[in-house]
Structure formats: structure tokens, C-alpha cells
C-alpha positions in Angstrom: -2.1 -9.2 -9.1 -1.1 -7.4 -5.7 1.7 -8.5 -3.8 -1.1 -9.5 -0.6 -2.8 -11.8 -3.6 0.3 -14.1 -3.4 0.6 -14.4 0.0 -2.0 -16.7 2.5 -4.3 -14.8 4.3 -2.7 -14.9 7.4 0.4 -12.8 5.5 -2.3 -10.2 4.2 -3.9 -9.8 8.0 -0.2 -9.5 9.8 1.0 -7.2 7.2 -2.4 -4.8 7.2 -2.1 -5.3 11.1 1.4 -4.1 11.2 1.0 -0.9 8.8 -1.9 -0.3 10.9 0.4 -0.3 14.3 3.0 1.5 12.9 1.4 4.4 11.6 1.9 7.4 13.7 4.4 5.8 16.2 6.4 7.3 17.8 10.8 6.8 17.9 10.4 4.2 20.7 7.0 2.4 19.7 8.3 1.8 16.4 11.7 0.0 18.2 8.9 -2.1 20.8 6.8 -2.6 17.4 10.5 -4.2 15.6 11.2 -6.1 18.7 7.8 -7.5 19.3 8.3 -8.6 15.4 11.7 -10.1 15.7 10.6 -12.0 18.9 7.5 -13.9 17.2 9.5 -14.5 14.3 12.3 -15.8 15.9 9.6 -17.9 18.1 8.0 -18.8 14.5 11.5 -20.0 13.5 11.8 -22.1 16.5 8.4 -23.9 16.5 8.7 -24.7 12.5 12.3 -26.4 13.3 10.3 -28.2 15.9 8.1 -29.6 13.1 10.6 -29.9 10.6 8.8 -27.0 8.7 11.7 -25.6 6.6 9.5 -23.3 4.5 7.9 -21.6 7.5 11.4 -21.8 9.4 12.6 -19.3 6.6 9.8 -17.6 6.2 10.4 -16.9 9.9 13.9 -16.0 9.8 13.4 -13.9 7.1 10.7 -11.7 8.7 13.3 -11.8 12.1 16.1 -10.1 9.7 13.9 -7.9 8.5 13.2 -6.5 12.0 16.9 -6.4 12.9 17.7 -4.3 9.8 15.1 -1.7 11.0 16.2 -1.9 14.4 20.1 -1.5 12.5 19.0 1.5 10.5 17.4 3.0 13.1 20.3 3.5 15.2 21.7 6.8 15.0 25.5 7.8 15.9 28.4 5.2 16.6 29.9 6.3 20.1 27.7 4.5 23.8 24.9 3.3 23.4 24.8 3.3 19.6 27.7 2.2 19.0 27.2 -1.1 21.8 23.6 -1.3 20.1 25.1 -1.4 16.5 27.5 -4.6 18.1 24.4 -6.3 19.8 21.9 -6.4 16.4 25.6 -6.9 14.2 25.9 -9.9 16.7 21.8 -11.6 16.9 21.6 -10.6 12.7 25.3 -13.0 13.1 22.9 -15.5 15.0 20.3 -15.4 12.7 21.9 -15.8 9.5 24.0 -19.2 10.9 20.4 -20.3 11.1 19.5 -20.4 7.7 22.3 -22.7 6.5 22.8 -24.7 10.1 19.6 -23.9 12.3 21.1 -24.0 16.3 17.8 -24.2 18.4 19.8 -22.9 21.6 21.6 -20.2 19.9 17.7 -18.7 18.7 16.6 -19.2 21.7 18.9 -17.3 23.4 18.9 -14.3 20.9 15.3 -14.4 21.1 15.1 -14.5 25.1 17.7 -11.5 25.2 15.3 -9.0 23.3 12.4 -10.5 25.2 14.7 -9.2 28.5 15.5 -6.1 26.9 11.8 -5.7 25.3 10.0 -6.1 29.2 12.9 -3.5 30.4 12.1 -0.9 27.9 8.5 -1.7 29.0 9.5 -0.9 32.7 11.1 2.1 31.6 8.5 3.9 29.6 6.4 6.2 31.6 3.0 5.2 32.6 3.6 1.2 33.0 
């Protein structure tokens, strides 16, 4: 059995689709590919609480971890900007994993609004937009 033949099929589509988006990036897509990831799942996380859907709550913050660890990893250096990016994701992967045992709506919110901020500035920023 492959690991997609365990998983729904909306799991197999969003996992073909995102080894399909990531292929060939670039440094800087592959960041706007992790936050666009850790936004829906964060979002994801929100909307099952909403529901009372522990399972897909997480499912979700499980995905949103995984996108901070890339983001984490892909950091290079630990002086400026790398080393205030190394605090930021150290902080929001803080955030994420108080949501597993005691899930704080506001606090998600919040993490996830700040990388939709910095996502649409990163946006601004890139040449050609």
C-alpha cells in the first residue's frame, strides 16, 4: 500500500499539488509556498475548533508545524534578519504547539494574521507585482 492509499483524496490531490508547486522554485517561492501552507493550515486549525473537529484541528496543526520547520531550516546565519527570523518562527512554532494541548483561538489567529501581513509584503516586494 502507498502512503497517498491511506490518506482521503483530498490529502493525495494537496500533496501531488504541492510537489508539483514546489518543484523548480526558487529560494523565495519556496518561503511564499511554506507560508501560503502554514496560513491555510493554521486557518484549517481554526475552522475545525469552530466545529469541534479535533481530528482535522490536528491534522491542521500538524501540517502548520510542518511549514514552520521548513521555514526554520531554511533560515541561514544567526546575526539580523536571521537571527530576528529564527525568534519569530521559534515564537509562532511556541504558539502552535500550546494549541495542541489548550487550543487559544485568538492566539492562532493572530500568528496566522502576522504571516498573512508579512506574506502580502513579500508579495509587494517581489519584482513584477
Amino acid at each position: 500500500m502507498t502512503l497517498l492509499a491511506r490518506h482521503t483524496p483530498q490529502d493525495a490531490y494537496r500533496k501531488v499539488d504541492f510537489d508539483a508547486r514546489v518543484s523548480g522554485c526558487d529560494p523565495m517561492e519556496l518561503v511564499a509556498v511554506c507560508y501560503e501552507q502554514l496560513i491555510a493550515a493554521l486557518g484549517s486549525a481554526l475552522f475545525a475548533y469552530e466545529r469541534g473537529d479535533n481530528h482535522n484541528k490536528s491534522k491542521a496543526l500538524t501540517r502548520a508545524l510542518s511549514a514552520l520547520t521548513a521555514l526554520q531550516l531554511g533560515v541561514a546565519g544567526s546575526e539580523g534578519v536571521a537571527l530576528a527570523l529564527r525568534q519569530f518562527y521559534q515564537s509562532a512554532r511556541g504558539a502552535v504547539l500550546d494549541g495542541v494541548l489548550t487550543f487559544d483561538p485568538q492566539r492562532i489567529n493572530q500568528v496566522r494574521q502576522d504571516f498573512v501581513d508579512i506574506a502580502a509584503a513579500l508579495t509587494a516586494a517581489r519584482p513584477g507585482s
